[in-house]
C-alpha positions in Angstrom: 100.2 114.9 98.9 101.0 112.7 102.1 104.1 111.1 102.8 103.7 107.6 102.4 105.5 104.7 103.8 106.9 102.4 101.6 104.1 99.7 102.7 101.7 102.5 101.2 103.5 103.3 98.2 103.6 99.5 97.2 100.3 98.6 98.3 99.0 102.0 96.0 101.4 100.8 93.0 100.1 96.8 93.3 96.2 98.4 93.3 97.6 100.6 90.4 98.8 98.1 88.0 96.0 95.6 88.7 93.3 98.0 87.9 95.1 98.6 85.0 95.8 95.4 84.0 92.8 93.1 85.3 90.1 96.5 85.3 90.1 98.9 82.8 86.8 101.1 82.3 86.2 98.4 79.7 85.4 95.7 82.1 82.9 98.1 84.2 81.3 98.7 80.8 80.8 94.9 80.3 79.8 94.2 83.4 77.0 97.1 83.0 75.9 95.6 79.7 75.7 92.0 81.1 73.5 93.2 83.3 74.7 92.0 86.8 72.8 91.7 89.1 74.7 92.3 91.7 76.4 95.0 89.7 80.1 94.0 90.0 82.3 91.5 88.8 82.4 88.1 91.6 85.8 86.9 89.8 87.3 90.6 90.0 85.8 90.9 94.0 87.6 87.7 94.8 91.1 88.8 93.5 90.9 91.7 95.2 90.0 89.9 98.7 93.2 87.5 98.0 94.9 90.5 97.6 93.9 91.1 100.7 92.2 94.4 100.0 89.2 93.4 102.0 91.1 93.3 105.2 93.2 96.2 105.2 91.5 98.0 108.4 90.5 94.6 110.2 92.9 93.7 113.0 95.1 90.9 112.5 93.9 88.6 115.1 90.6 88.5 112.7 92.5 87.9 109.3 93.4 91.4 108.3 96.4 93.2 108.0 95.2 96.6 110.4 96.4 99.1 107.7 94.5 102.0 108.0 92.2 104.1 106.5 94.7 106.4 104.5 96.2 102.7 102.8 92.5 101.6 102.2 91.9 105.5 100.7 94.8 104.5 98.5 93.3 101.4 96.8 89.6 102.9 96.3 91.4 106.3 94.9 93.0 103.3 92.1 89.6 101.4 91.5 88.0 105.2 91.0 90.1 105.8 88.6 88.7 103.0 86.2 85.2 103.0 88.3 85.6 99.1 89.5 82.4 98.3 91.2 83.4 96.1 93.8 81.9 96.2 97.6 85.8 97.2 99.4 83.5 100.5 100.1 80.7 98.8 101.1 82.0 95.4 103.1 85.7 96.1 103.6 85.3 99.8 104.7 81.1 100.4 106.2 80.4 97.0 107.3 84.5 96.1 108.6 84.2 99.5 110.5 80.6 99.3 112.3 82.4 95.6 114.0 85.6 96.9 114.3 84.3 99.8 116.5 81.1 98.4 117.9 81.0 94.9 117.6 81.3 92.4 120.5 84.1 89.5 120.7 81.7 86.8 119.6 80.0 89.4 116.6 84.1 90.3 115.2 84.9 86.6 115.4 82.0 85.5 113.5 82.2 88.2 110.2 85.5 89.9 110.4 87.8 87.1 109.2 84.9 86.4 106.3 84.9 89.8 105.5 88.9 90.2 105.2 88.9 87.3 102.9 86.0 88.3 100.8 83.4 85.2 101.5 80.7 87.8 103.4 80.0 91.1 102.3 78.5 93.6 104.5 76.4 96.8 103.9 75.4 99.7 105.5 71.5 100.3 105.4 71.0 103.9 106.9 69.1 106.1 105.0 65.2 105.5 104.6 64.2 107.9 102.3 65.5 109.5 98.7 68.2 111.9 100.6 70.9 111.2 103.2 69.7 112.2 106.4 70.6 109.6 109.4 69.2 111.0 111.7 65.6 110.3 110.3 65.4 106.9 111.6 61.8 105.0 111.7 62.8 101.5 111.5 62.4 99.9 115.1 63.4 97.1 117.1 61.8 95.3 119.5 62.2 91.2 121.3 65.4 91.0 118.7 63.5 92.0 115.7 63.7 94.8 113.5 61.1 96.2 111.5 61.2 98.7 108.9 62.6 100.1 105.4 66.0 101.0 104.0 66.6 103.5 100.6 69.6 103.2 98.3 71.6 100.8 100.2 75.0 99.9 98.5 75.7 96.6 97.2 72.6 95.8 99.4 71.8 92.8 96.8 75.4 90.9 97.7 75.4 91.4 101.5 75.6 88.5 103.5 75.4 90.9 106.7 73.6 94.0 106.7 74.6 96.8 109.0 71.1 98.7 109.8 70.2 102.0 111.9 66.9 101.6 114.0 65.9 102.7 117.1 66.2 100.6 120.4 63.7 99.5 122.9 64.5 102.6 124.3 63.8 105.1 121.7 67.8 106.1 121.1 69.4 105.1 117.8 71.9 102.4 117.1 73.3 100.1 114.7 72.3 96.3 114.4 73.5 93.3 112.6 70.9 91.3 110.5 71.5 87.9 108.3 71.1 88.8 104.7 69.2 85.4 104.6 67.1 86.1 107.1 63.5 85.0 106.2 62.3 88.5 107.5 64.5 90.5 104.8 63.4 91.5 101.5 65.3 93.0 98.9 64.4 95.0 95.7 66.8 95.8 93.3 68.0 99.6 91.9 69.2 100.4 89.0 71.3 103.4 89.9 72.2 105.6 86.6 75.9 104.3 86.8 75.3 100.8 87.2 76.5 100.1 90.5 74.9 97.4 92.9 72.3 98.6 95.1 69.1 97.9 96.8 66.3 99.0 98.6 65.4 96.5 102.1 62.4 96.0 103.7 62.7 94.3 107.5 60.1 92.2 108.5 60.5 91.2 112.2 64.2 90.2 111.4 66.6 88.8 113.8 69.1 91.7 115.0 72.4 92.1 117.2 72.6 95.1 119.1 76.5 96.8 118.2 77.6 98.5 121.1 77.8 103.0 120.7 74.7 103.9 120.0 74.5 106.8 117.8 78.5 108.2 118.3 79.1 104.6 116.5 76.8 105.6 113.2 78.6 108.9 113.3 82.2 107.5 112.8 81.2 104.4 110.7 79.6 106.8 108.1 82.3 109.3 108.3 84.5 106.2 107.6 82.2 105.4 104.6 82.3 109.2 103.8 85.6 110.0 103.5 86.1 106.3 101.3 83.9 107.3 99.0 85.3 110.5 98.3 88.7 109.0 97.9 87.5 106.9 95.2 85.6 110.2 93.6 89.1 111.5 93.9 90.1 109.0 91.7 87.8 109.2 89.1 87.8 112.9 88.9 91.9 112.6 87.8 91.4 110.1 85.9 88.7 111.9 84.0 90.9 115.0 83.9 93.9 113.8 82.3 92.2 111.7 80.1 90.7 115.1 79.0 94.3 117.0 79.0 95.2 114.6 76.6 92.4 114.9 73.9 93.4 118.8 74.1 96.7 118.1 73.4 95.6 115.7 70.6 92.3 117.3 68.8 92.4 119.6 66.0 90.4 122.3 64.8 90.3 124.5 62.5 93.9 123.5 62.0 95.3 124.0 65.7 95.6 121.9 68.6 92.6 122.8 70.7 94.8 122.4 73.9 96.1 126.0 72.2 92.6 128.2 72.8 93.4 130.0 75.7 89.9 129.8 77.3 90.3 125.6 77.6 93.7 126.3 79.3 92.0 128.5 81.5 89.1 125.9 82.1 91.9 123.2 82.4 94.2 125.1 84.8 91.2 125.6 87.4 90.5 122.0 87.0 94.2 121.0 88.2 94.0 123.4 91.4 90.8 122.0 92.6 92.0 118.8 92.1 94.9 119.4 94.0 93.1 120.9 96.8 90.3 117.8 96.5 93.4 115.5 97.4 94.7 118.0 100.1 90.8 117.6 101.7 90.7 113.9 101.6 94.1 112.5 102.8 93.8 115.2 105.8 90.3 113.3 106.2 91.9 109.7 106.3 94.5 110.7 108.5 92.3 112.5 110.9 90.7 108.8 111.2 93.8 107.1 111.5 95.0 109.3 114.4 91.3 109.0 116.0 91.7 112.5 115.9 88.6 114.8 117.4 88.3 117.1 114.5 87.1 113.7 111.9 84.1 115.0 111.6 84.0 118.7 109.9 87.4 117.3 108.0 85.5 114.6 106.4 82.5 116.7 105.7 85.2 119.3 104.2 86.4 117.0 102.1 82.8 115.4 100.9 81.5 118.7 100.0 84.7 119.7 97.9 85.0 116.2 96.5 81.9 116.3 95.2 82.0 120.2 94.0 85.0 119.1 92.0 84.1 116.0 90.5 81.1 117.6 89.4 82.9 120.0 87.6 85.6 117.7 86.1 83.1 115.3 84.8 81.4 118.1 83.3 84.1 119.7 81.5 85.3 116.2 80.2 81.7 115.8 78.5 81.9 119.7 76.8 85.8 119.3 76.0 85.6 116.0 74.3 82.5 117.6 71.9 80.0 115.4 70.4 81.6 112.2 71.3 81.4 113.3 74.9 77.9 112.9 74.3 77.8 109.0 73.5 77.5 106.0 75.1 80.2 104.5 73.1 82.8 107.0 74.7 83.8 106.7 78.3 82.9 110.2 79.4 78.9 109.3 80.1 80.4 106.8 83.0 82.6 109.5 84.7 79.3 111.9 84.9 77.0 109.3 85.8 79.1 108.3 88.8 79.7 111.6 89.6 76.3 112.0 90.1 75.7 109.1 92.0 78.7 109.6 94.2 77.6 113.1 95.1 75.1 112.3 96.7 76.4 108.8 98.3 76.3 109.3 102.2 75.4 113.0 101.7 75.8 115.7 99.2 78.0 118.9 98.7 74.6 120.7 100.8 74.6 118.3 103.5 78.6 118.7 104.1 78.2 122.2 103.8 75.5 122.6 106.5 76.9 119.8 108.9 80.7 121.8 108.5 79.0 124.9 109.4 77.2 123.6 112.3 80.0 121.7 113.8 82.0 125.0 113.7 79.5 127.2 115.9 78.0 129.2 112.9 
């Protein structure tokens, strides 16, 4: 594990006892039977913004706190581990990085201090088609309009600011700011398979702002997104774990503890190391940001692709090991494999990492 500071360590033990407290897996579950639209929980979004949560990598001249990515890794891992839907991925991480990195003084003074306190949420429209791949970009603008389509965009029904890749004027690929209101932006609601807020966007000559870095800036603001989300899969994929180490210690069959049958050990014990070597991946990831070290990208691809390997696994096994109960909707183990799924393949799956890894390192 890292070393922490003793900011860190409180800020992870605040997030820790308000998910607890204030979030439990039951709240995502009735916020997934109300049917929210927006597919999280307003009153639960603005506690965590007065929390400050929202601000943590935002500089403090624009309301935040400048934390870093490693203390913002810390919260999400927390909110994983009870699967919160809230848009700190989305608005406080995507959207806060593309304006922290890119954005001019007038563009950070006009949405950074609303995204730190939680009154504008930002998204991150990239991909246009049913798998990640950013570097397929259609969408176009031209005169200050933007015209074209965006797939699977994350809490793309809340944003008040959209984040969107299109090519320039000049053919090259960038990153633009567009009004969620604008009267050229239509939105169609997804219903992902675990319930979180989504959205597909179609641009219809909408007003855009140029953010300065071209296509180096979509590279860092998605390895940003990248290595969040895999924090927060880190999350869920303990918390799934030991809430399946403690049914084996608790279930019995045929007049033992099943926790006894060596064969679950063995299952259980592979679980635990590639948990551990999961976490090893994605704090070496948020670091590497941190430091604005040069090898960010292959370490947040590393740590996508074994993110996603293990979560897949441990979500599994929770479904098998828990038995026909695993199986129901009334049990929480259906929500750990749904958003395992849907995590995977969030900003590019285990194949993507694996190829853009491989590529980065000569082979």
């Amino acid at each position: 594990m890292a070393v922490l500071s003793e900011e860190q360590s409180m800020l992870r033990d605040a997030a820790k006892s308000w998910v607890q407290e204030k979030s439990p897996v039951s709240a995502f579950r009735k916020m997934r039977d109300s049917g929210a639209e927006l597919g999280y929980d307003v009153a639960a979004w603005n506690e965590m913004a007065e929390m400050g949560w929202a601000g943590v990598i935002i500089p403090e001249e624009y309301g935040g706190s400048n934390f870093g990515y490693l203390s913002l890794g810390l919260i999400l891992e927390e909110l994983g581990r009870t699967l919160t839907a809230s848009p700190l991925l989305a608005s406080g991480l995507a959207a806060a990085s593309a304006l922290v990195l890119g954005g001019s003084d007038a563009q950070k003074s006009e949405w950074l201090p609303k995204i730190a306190e939680g009154t504008a949420v930002g998204a991150l429209a990239v991909d246009e088609g049913p798998h990640h791949n950013p570097s397929k970009v259609e969408a176009s603008v031209k005169g200050g309009k933007l015209t074209g389509k965006k797939a699977f965009v994350l809490e793309g029904m809340a944003a008040d600011v959209l984040v969107v890749s299109a090519k320039g004027e000049d053919g090259k690929v960038g990153l633009y700011l567009v009004k969620g209101d604008d009267a050229g932006v239509k939105r169609t609601r997804l219903h992902l398979a675990d319930s979180r807020g989504a959205a597909n966007i179609e641009f219809n000559g909408a007003a855009a702002e140029a953010l300065s870095g071209g296509a180096d800036l979509l590279e860092k603001v998605l390895d940003r997104a990248r290595a969040g989300i895999a924090a927060e899969m880190l999350g869920s994929a303990n918390q799934a774990f030991e809430t399946t180490l403690e049914y084996l210690k608790t279930r019995v069959q045929f007049g033992q503890v099943i926790g006894s049958f060596q064969a679950l050990q063995h299952r259980a014990a592979k679980m635990f190391t590639d948990l551990e070597l999961a976490r090893s991946t994605v704090e070496a990831a948020l670091a590497a940001i941190d430091a604005d070290s040069p090898d960010v990208p292959e370490l947040v691809s590393l740590a996508k692709a074994k993110m996603g390997d293990t979560f897949h696994l441990v979500s599994n096994e929770m479904v098998q090991m828990h038995g026909g109960i695993g199986m129901t909707d009334a049990h929480d183990a259906g929500f750990y494999l749904k958003r395992a799924r849907a995590a995977e393949a969030a900003f590019g799956n285990q194949a993507f990492h694996r190829d853009r890894y491989a590529r980065i390192q000569g082979y």
